[in-house]
C-alpha positions in Angstrom: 160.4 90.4 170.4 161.8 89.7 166.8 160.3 85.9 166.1 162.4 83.3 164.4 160.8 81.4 161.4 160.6 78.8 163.5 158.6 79.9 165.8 157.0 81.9 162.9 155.7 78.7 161.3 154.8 76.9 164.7 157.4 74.3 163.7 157.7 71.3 165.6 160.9 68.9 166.2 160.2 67.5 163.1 158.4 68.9 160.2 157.5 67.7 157.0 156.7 71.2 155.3 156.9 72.1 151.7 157.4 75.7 150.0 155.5 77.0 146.8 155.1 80.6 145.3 157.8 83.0 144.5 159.3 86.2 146.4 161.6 84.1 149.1 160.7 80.4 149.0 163.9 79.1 148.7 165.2 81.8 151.4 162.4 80.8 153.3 163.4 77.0 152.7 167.3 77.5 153.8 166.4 79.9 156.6 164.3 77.5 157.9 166.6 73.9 157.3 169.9 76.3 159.2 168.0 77.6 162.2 166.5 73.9 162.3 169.8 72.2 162.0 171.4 74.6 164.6 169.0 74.5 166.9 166.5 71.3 167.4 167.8 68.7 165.0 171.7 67.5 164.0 170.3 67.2 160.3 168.0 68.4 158.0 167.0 67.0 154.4 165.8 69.6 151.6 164.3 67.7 148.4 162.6 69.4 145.5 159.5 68.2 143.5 160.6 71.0 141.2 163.8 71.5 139.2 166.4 73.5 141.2 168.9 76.0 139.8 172.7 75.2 140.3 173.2 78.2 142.1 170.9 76.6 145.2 173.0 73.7 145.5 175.6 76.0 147.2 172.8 76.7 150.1 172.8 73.3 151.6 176.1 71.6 153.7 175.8 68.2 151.5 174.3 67.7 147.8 173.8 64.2 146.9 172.3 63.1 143.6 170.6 60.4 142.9 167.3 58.8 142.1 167.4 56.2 144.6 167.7 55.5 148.6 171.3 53.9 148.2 173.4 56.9 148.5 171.8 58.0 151.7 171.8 54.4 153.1 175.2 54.2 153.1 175.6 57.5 154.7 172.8 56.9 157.1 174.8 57.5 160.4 176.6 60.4 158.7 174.1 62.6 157.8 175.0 66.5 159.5 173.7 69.8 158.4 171.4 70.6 156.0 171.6 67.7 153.5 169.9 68.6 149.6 168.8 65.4 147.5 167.9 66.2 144.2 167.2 64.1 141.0 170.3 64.2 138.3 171.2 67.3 136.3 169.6 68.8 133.4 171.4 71.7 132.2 172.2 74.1 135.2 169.1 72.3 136.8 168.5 69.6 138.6 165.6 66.8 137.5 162.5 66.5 140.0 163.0 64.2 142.9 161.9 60.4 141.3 158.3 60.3 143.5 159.5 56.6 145.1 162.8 58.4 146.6 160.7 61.1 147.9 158.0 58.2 149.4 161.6 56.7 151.0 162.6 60.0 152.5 159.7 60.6 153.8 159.2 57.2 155.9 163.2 57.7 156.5 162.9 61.5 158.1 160.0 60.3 159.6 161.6 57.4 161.1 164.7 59.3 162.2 162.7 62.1 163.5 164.3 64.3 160.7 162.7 67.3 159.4 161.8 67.3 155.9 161.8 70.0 153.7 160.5 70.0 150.2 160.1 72.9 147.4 157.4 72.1 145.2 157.2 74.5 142.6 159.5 76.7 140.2 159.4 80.9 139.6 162.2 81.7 137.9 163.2 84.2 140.8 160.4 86.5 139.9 158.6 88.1 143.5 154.8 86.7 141.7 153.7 83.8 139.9 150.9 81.5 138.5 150.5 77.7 138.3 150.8 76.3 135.3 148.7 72.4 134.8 151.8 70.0 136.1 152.3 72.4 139.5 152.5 72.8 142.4 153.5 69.3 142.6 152.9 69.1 146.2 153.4 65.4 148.4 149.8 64.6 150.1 151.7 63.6 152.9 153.5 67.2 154.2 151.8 68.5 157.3 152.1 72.3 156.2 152.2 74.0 153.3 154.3 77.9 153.2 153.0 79.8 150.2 155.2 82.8 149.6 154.6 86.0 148.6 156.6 88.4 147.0 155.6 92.0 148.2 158.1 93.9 145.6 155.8 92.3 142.8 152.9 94.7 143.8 153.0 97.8 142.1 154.8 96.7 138.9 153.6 96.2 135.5 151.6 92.4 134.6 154.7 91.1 132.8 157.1 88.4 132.8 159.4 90.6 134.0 157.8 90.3 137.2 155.4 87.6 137.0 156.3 84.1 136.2 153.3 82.7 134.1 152.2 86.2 133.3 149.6 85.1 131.2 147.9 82.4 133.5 148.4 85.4 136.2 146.3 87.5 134.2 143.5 85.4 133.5 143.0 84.2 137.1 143.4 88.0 138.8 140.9 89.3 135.9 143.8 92.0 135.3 145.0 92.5 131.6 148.8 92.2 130.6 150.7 95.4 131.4 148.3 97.0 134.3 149.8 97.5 137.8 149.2 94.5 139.8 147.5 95.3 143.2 146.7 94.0 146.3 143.0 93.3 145.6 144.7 91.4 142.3 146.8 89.1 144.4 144.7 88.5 146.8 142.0 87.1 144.6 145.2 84.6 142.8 145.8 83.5 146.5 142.6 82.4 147.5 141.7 81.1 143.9 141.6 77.0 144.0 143.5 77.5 140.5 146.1 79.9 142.2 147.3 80.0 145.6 145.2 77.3 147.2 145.8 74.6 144.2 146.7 71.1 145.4 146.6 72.0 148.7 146.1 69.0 150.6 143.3 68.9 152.8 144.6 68.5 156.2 148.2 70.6 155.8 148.4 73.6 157.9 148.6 76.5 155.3 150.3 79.2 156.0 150.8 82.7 153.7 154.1 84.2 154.1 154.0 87.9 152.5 157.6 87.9 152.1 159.4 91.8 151.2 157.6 93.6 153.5 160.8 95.7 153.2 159.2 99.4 153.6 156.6 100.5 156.0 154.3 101.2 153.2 154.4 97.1 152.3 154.1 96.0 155.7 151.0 98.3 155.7 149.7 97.0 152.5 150.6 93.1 154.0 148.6 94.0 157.6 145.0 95.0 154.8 145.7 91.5 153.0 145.6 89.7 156.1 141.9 89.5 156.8 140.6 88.3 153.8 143.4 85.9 153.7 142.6 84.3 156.7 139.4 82.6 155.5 141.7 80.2 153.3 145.1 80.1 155.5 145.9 79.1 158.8 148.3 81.7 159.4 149.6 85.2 157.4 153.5 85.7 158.0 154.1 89.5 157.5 158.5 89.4 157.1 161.2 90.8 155.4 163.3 87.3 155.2 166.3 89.4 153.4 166.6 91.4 157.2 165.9 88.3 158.9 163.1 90.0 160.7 158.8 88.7 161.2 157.1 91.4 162.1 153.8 89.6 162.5 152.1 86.2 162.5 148.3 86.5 161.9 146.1 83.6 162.9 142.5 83.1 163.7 141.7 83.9 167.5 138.8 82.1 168.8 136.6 83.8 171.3 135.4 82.3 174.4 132.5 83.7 176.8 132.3 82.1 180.2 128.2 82.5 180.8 128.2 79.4 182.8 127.7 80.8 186.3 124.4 80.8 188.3 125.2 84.9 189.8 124.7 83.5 193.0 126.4 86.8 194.3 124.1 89.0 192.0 120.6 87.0 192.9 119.7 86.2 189.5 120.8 85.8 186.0 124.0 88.4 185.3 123.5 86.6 181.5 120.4 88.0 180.8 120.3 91.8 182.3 120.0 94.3 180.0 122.2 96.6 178.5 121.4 99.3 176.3 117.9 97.0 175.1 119.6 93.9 175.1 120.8 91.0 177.0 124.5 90.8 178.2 125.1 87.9 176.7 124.1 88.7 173.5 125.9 92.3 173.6 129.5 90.5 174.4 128.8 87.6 171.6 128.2 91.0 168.9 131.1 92.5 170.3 133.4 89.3 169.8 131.8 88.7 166.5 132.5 92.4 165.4 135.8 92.4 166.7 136.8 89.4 164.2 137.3 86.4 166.7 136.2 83.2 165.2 135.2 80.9 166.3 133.1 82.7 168.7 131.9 79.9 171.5 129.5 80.6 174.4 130.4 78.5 177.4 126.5 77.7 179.3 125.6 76.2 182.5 123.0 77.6 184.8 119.7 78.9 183.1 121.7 77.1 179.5 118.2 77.9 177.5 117.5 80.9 178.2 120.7 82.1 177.3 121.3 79.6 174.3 117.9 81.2 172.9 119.6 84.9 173.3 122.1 83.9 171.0 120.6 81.3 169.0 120.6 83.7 165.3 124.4 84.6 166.0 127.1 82.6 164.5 128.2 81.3 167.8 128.7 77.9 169.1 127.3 76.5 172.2 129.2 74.2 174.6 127.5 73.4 177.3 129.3 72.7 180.8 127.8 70.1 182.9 129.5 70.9 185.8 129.3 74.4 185.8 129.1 74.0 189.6 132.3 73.2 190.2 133.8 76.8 189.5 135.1 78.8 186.6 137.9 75.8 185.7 135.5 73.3 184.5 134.1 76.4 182.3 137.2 77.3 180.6 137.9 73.5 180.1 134.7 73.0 178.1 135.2 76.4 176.0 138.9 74.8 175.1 137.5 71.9 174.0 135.0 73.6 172.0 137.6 74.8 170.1 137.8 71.1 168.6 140.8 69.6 169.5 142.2 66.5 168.4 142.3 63.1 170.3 142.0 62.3 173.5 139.5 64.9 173.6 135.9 63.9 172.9 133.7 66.2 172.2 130.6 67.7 170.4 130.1 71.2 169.6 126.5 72.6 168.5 126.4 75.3 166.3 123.1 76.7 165.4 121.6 73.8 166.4 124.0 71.6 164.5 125.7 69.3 166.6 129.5 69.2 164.5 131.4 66.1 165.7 135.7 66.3 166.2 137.9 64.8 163.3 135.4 65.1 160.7 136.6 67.3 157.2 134.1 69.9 156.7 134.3 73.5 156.7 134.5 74.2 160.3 137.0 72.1 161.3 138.9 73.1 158.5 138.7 76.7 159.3 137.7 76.7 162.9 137.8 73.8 164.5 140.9 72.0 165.9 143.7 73.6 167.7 145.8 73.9 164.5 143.1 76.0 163.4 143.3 79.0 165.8 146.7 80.6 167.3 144.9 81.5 170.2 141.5 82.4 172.7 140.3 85.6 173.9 138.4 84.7 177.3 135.2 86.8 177.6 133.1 87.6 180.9 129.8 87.7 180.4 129.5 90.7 183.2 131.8 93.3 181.0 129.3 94.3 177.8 130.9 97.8 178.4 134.2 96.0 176.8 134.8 97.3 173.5 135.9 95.6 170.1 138.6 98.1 170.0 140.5 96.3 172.9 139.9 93.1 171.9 141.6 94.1 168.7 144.5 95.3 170.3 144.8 92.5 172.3 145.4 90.4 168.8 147.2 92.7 167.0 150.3 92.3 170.3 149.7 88.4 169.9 150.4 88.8 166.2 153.7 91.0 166.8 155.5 87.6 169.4 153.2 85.4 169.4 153.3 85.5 173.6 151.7 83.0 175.5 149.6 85.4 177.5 148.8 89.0 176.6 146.0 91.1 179.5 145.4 94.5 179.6 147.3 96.5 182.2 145.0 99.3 183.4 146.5 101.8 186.0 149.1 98.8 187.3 146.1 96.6 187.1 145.9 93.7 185.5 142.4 93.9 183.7 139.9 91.4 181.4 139.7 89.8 179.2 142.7 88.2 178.6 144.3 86.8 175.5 146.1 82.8 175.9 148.1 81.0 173.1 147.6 77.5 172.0 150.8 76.8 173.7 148.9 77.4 177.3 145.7 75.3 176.2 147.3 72.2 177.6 147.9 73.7 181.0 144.3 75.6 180.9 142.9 72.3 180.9 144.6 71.3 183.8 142.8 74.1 186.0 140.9 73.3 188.9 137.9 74.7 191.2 137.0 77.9 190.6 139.6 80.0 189.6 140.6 81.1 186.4 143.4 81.5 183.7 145.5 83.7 186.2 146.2 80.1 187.9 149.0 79.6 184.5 150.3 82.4 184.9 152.9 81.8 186.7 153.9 79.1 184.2 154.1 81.7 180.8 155.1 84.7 179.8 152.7 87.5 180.7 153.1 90.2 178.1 150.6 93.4 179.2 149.3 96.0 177.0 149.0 99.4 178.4 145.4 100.4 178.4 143.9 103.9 179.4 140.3 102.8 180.0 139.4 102.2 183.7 136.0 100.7 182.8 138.0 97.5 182.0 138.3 97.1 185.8 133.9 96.9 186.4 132.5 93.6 186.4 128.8 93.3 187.8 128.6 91.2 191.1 126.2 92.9 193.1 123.2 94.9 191.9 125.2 98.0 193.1 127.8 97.6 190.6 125.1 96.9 187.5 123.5 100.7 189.0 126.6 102.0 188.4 127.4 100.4 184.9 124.6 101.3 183.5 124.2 104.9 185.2 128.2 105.7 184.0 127.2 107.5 180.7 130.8 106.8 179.4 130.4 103.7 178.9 
């Protein structure tokens, strides 16, 4: 499934998004305004905070001049296509948009339900840059922010013939003028507050797109930026704009372990038997935590302190279900929720004894909280410790590649745990009932299945039987 930048970039009906870095961002820009304007909004409005070369003018249907609201007033009920405003020419440039036209556009687009699309910063066509003091100029009011990278910059000399702002390059990377610039070099410019992440506002989505992954060899160097990356971005776009193609959209993937249950079945606690000298419970929170979901939430009930104290020196969070009785739904409600979302939703998640409330700007909300913080949940049974980290991985590595609304492991022609969900499908998880589980949705998404050799996927513990034979099987 070959994802379109809008779907890429999670965009909604209508953005207000702006572009900075080098490598693409006006491709990125115009790719995005077309496939917008053909298919979810008659117009689109580019603007630039940034002076714009004459030979982007060309890009848009309509360029109109000015450096107030007048021209576009008049043309209100006009407006088709990608429309480009721009501040009057300098040269073969054109002058920054005058900050009260942009202010105008931006109540106007949002008025008009108009998406708004803004480049905020300048590189001279080079795949790298740096900041200089007066940039990025980006408007506190966007809702996401698309760096861009430029993958055909790596490899090549520190210079300006590949860097724009060479010298401010080099003193931020630590790499001296002339040495090959590397991935480890870039990396620590993109998550420097004086490179990538400068004048980001605080509560835009940020997304990394590592554009020119034109070669397998840069779409493998892109995939081992990714990780570190994700501690300061939202989302890693690994594309090759020029092809038209995203091959992958990395987010973070929250994981979610439904220990709420009382094991009636079973007789006593499932949560707390032991598995190779250790609890269950704590075994499948090591495993998510290993396997790189975050954040990691334990969803209690039944005996909550006993298995809130297992835990308790893991960097989990604890969300308690109340009416764990009621079945499995209520369970996968609460470990939804936990995941911070925004309003109507109440709620207070406790980490390590902390109790974090919704809507508040610290670090976890930032990062982890919130569902424009995570592209999706893993949903973890507390009876399957034998599950490994390698499946979970998987299981994220096929979101990444279409972003699917469901992906399960399919384990000789059975569907098998656990079971990956988008935050498209959180809305409709909520609405689950009783005591069944996520397969109640299913017949409302797209289930994609991964192929998965490894029948121990299949063994849950319900009787005392089935925990002899787990822990007997010596494969596992």
């Amino acid at each position: 499934m070959n994802l379109s930048i809008v779907q890429a970039l999670r965009v909604d009906s209508s953005p207000c998004i702006a572009f900075i870095g080098a490598g693409g961002k006006t491709t990125a820009l115009f790719q995005l305004a077309r496939t917008l304007s053909k298919e979810n909004a008659p117009s689109v409005i580019v603007t630039a905070t940034s002076h714009l070369g004459a030979w982007q003018f060309g890009l848009a249907d309509q360029h109109i001049m000015t450096d107030s609201p007048a021209p576009l007033e008049e043309l209100e009920h006009g407006l088709q296509g990608v429309i480009l405003v721009t501040g009057e020419m300098a040269g073969d440039r054109s002058k920054p948009i005058h900050e009260s036209l942009l202010n105008w556009l931006y109540q106007y687009c949002g008025y008009h339900a108009i998406p708004l699309l803004i480049e905020a910063d300048g590189s001279r066509q080079k795949p790298l840059k740096a900041w200089a003091d007066h940039e990025p100029a980006i408007p506190d009011f966007v809702k996401a922010v698309v760096q861009v990278v430029g993958l055909t910059g790596l490899g090549k000399p520190l210079n300006d013939e590949f860097v724009h702002r060479s010298k401010i390059f080099s003193s931020i990377s630590g790499l001296e003028s002339g040495e090959i610039v590397t991935a480890e070099a870039l990396g620590r410019i993109l998550t420097d507050d004086r490179g990538g992440l400068k004048n980001m506002p605080m509560k835009a989505r940020r997304v990394m797109l590592l554009n020119q992954a034109d070669t397998d060899a840069l779409q493998a160097i892109a995939n081992g930026m990714v990780q570190p990356l994700l501690s300061d971005y939202d989302s890693v776009i690994i594309a090759s704009l020029k092809e038209d193609r995203i091959y992958a959209v990395h987010e973070r993937i929250a994981g979610i372990i439904l220990a709420a249950g009382e094991s009636t079945r079973y007789g006593q606690s499932k949560q707390l038997l032991d598995w190779r000298g250790e609890p269950f419970i704590r075994v499948v929170a090591k495993t998510a935590r290993e396997a790189g979901l975050s954040p990691v939430i334990v969803v209690t009930g039944a005996n909550a302190e006993k298995i809130e104290s297992a835990v308790k020196d893991l960097n989990v969070g604890i969300a308690h279900n109340s009416e764990w009785k009621s079945g499995q739904g209520s369970s996968i409600k609460a470990g939804v929720l936990a995941i911070q979302p925004p309003p109507p939703y109440g709620h207070l998640l406790q980490i390590q004894d902390e109790e974090i409330p919704v809507n508040t700007e610290n670090s976890y909300s930032r990062f982890g909280g919130g569902w424009e913080g995570v592209g999706g949940a893993i949903f973890l049974l507390v009876d399957q410790p034998q599950v490994t980290t390698s499946v979970i991985r998987a299981l994220v590595e096929k979101h990444a590649e279409g972003l699917y609304p469901i992906v399960a492991p399919m384990v000789i022609d059975q569907r098998a745990n656990p079971v990956l969900f988008d935050r498209s499908t959180f809305h409709d998880l909520l609405s689950i009932e009783g005591d069944v589980g996520g397969r109640a949705i299913f017949h409302k998404h797209r289930v994609e299945y991964l192929p998965w050799h490894d029948d121990r996927l299949l063994l849950d513990v319900d009787t005392p039987e089935m925990y002899q034979r787990l822990i007997s099987d010596e494969t596992l």
